[in-house]
C-alpha positions, 0 to 999 in steps of 0.5 A: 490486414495481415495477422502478425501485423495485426497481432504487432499492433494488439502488442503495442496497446498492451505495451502503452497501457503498462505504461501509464499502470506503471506510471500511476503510482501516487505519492502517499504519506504513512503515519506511524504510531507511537508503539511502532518508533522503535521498531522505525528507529524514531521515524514517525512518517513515511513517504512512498508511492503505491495506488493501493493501501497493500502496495504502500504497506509493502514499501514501509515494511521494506523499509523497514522490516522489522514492522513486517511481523506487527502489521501482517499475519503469517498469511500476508493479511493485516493482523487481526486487531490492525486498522488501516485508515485513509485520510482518517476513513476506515480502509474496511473492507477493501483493506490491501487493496483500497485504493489510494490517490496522490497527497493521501494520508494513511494511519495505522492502529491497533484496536484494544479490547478488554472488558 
């Protein structure tokens, strides 16, 4: 076997294996709490597709912008007192990069604390 024909044929697996990465995102419903309608303009949920928890996040907030500055930290890491839940399960520890399947739920809060 030739090298370039072998190297053709390494180039055509990588090529089918993107493929199926790219097509399989899931479609994913976010919740969007009371304290962020307005910053939404009323929208209480949102439909999008992403295999992470960070991915989905991403389309909300280009969705919708203004969100940008109360769910991500100028790091790009979710805000401190922020909690992601999938399906009501906390996203911690993997957080961003959690995996998400189609039909998922994701719920977004803020943690309160005081004394």
């Amino acid at each position: 076997m030739r090298v370039p024909s072998l190297l053709s044929r390494i180039y055509k697996l990588f090529e089918s294996i993107e493929v199926k990465w790219y097509n399989a995102s899931m479609s994913v419903e976010i919740q969007i709490p009371n304290f962020l309608h307005h910053l939404t303009g009323g929208v209480e949920t949102f439909e999008t597709e992403g295999i992470t928890v960070g991915e989905c996040l991403d389309a909300l907030i280009q969705r919708f912008p203004p969100l940008k500055e109360q769910v991500f930290d100028e790091k790009g890491k979710l805000r401190e007192l922020l909690n992601v839940y999938v399906n009501r399960e906390s996203a911690y520890p993997e957080e961003l990069e959690k995996p998400v399947k189609d039909g998922d739920s994701l719920q977004i809060a803020y943690t309160l604390v005081g004394g």
